[in-house]
C-alpha positions as CSV (number, residue, x, y, z in Angstrom):
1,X,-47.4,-184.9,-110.1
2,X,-51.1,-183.5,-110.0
3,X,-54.0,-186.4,-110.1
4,X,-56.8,-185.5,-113.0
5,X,-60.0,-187.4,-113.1
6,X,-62.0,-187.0,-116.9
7,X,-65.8,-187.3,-116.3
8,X,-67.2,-187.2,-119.8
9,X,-70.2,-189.6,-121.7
10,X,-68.1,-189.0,-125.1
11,X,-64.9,-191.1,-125.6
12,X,-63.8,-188.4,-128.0
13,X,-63.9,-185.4,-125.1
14,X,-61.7,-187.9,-123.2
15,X,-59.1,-188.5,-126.0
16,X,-58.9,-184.7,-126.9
17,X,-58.3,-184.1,-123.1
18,X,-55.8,-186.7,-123.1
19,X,-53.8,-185.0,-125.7
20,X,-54.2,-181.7,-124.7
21,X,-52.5,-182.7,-121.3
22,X,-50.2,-184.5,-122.5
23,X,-49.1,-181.5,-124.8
24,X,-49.6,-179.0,-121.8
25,X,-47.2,-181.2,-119.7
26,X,-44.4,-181.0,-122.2
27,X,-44.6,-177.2,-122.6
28,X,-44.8,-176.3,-118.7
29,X,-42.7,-179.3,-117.3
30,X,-45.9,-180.4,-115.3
31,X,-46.4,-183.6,-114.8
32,X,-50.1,-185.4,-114.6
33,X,-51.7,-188.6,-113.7
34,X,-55.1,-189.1,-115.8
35,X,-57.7,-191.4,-115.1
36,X,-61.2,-191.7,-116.9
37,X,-64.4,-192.4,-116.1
38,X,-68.1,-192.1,-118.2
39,X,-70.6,-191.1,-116.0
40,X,-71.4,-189.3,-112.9
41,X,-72.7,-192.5,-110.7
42,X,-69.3,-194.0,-111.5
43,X,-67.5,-190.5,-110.5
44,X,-68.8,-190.9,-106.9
45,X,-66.9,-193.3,-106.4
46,X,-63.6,-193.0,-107.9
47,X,-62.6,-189.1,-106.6
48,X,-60.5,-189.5,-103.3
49,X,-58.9,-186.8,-101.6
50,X,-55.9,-187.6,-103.7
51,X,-57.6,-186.0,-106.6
52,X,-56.6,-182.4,-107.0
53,X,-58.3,-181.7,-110.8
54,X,-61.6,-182.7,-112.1
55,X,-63.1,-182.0,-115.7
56,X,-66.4,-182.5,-115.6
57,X,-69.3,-182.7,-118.0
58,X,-72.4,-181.2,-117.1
59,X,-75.1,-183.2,-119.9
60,X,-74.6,-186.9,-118.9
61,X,-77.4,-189.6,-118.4
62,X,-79.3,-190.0,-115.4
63,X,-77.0,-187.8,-113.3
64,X,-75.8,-185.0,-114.3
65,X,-72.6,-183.5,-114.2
66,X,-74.1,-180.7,-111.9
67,X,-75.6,-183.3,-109.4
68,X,-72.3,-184.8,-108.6
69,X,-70.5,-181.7,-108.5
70,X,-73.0,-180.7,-105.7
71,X,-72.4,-184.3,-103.8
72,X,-68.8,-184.3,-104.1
73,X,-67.9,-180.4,-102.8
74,X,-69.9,-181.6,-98.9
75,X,-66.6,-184.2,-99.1
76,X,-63.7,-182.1,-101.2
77,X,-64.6,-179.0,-100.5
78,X,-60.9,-177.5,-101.6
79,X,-60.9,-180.2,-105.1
80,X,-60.5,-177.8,-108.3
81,X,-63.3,-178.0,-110.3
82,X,-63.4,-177.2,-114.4
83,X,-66.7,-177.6,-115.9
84,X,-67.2,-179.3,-119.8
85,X,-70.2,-177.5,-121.3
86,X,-72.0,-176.1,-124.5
87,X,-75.1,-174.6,-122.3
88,X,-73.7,-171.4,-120.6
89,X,-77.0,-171.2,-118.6
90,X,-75.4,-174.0,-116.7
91,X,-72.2,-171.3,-115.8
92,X,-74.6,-169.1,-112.2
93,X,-75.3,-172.8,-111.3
94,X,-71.4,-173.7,-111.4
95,X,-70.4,-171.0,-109.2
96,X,-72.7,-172.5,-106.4
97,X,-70.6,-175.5,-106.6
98,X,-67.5,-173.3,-106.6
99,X,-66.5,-174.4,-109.9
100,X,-62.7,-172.8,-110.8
101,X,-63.7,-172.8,-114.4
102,X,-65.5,-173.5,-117.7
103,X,-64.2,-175.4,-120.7
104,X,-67.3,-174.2,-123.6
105,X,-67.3,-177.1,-126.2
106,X,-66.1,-178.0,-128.6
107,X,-63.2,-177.7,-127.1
108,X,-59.8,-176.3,-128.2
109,X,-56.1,-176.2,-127.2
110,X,-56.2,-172.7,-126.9
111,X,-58.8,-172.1,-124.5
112,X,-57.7,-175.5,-122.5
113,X,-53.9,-173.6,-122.5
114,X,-55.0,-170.6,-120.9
115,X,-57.8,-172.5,-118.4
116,X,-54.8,-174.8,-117.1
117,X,-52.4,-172.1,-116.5
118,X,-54.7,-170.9,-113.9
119,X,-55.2,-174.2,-112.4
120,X,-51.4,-175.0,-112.3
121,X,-50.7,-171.3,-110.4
122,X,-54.1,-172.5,-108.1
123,X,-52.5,-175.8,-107.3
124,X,-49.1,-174.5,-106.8
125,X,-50.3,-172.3,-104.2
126,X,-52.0,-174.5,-102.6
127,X,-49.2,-176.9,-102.6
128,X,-47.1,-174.0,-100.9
129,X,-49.9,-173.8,-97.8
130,X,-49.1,-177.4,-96.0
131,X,-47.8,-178.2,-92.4
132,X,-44.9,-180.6,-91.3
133,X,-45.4,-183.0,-88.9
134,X,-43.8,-185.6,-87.1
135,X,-45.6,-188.9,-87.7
136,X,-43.5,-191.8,-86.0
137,X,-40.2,-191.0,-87.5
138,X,-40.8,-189.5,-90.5
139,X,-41.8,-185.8,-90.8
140,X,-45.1,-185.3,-93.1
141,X,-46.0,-182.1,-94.8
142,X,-49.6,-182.5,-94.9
143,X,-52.2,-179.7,-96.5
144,X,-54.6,-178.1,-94.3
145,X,-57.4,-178.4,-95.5
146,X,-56.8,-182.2,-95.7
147,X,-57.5,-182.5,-92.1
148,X,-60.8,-182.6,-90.6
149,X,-60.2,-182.6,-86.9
150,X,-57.3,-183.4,-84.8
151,X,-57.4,-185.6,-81.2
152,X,-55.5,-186.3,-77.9
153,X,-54.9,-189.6,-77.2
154,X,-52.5,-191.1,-75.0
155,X,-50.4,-188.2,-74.9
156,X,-50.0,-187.8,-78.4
157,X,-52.5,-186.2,-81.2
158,X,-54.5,-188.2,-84.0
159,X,-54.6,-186.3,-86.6
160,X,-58.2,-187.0,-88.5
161,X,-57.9,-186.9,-92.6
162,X,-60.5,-187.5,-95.0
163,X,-60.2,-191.4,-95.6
164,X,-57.3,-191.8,-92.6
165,X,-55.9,-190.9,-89.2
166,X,-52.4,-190.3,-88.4
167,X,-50.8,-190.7,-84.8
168,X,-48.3,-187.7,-84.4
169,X,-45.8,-187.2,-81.6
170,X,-45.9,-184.3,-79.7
171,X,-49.4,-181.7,-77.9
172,X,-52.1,-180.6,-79.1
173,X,-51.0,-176.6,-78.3
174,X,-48.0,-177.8,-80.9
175,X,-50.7,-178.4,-83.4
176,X,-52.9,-175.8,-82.8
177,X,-50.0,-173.1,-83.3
178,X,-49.5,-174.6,-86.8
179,X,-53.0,-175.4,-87.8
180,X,-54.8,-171.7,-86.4
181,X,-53.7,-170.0,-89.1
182,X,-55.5,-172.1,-91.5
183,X,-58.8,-171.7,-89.9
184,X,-58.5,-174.3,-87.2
185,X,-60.2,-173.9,-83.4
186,X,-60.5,-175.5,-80.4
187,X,-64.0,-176.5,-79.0
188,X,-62.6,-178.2,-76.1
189,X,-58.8,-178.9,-74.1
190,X,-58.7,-182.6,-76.3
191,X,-60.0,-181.7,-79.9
192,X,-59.2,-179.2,-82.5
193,X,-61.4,-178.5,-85.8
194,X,-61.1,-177.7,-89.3
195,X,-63.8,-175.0,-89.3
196,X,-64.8,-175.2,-93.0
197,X,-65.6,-178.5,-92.2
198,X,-68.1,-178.4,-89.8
199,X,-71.7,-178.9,-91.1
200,X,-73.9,-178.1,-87.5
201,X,-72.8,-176.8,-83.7
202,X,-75.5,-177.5,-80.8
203,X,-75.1,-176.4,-77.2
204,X,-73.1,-179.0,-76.4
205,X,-71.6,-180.9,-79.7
206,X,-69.5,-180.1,-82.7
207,X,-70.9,-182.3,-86.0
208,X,-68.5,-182.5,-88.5
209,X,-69.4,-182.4,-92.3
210,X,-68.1,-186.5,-92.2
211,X,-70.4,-187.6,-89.5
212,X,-68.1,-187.2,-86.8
213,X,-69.6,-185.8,-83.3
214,X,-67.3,-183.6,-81.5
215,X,-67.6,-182.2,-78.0
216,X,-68.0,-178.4,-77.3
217,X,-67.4,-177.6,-73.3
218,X,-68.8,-174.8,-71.4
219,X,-65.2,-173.4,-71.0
220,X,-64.4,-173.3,-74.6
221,X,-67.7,-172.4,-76.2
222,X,-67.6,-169.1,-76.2
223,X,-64.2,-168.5,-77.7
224,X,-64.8,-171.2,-80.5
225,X,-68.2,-169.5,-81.7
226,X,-66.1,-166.0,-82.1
227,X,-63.8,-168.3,-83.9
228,X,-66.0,-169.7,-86.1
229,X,-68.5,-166.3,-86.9
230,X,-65.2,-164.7,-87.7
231,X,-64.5,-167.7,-90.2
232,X,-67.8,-166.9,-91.7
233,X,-67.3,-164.2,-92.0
234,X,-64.0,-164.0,-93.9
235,X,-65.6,-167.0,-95.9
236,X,-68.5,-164.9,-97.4
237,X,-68.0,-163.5,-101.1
């Protein structure tokens, strides 16, 4: 099951995209969890990192649709984004916000069909791209890009989500050969990084785009900054 958030000032936008997901769901054997809400203030506050779809409108009261988009995406960088909008002027904008898509209104099935089918491949994927690890004793396949940094402690590795941290058995080396791959680095022997997620690196600390302050050590500095301008650079358009 996918979690979809409605942001939308019109109660008719949200009943059409009720009905249009529920219909979508019966013809692709998806299955969705829909929740509402009627203005971008009130968005802030209800998109977790549980959220994996978000329609959003662009014209709505004091803040607008494109004001939260660029809020949210420093937290949820990977959440996919479909924009609700009758000004296409809005669409250069939406792409600096790495929007996946545009729904033009008013609205119709056809267009919504053919937007979602997209979406569904793009989460799917995504799905596909997690990690399994052992978290007391249960195994947990956790997404990549859901972790911000992962720790040392007491002979075992905290692993640091957005809004949690896990305790998982076993090294950090263990981690790091699963978590490279994904864009993952080590700025020092007890700490390893989600790259996309850090927002500033100084001579001697690592800030992460949460607030977190990381240390970098002389030792590792040099290999983590290759690390990270060959991140950029893969990152770049």
């Amino acid at each position: 099951m996918w979690n979809v958030v409605v942001c939308d000032d019109e109660a008719a936008v949200h009943r059409q995209l009720q009905s249009y997901l529920d219909q979508f769901a019966q013809e692709s054997g998806y299955s969705f969890h829909l929740a509402h809400c009627h203005s971008a203030e009130q968005l802030l506050s209800m998109v977790s990192p549980h959220t994996d779809l978000l329609f959003l409108d662009i014209s709505m009261g004091a803040m607008s649709g494109m004001e939260a988009a660029h809020i949210l995406r420093q937290t949820y960088p990977e959440l996919c984004l479909v924009f609700l909008t009758s000004m296409v002027q809005y669409a250069l904008e939406g792409y600096q916000v790495h929007a996946f898509g545009f729904l033009a209104k008013p609205l119709t099935y056809a267009q919504f069909r053919l937007q979602m089918a997209d979406v569904v491949r793009a989460l799917s994927a995504k799905q596909s791209q997690t990690i399994s690890l052992k978290i007391g004793t249960e195994v947990h396949n956790l997404s990549p890009s859901s972790i911000l940094y992962a720790e040392v402690c007491n002979h075992n590795v905290d692993i640091h989500l957005l809004d949690s941290t896990l305790r998982c058995y076993g090294t950090i080396t263990e981690v790091e050969q699963l978590l490279a791959p994904h864009g993952f680095s080590r700025p020092h022997q007890s700490y390893l990084v989600n790259l996309r997620r850090i927002s500033t690196i100084t001579q001697t600390d690592v800030h992460m785009d949460n607030g977190s302050v990381l240390p970098l050590s002389k030792r590792k500095r040099k290999e983590f900054l290759q690390d990270f301008t060959t991140y950029l650079g893969s990152a770049l358009p």
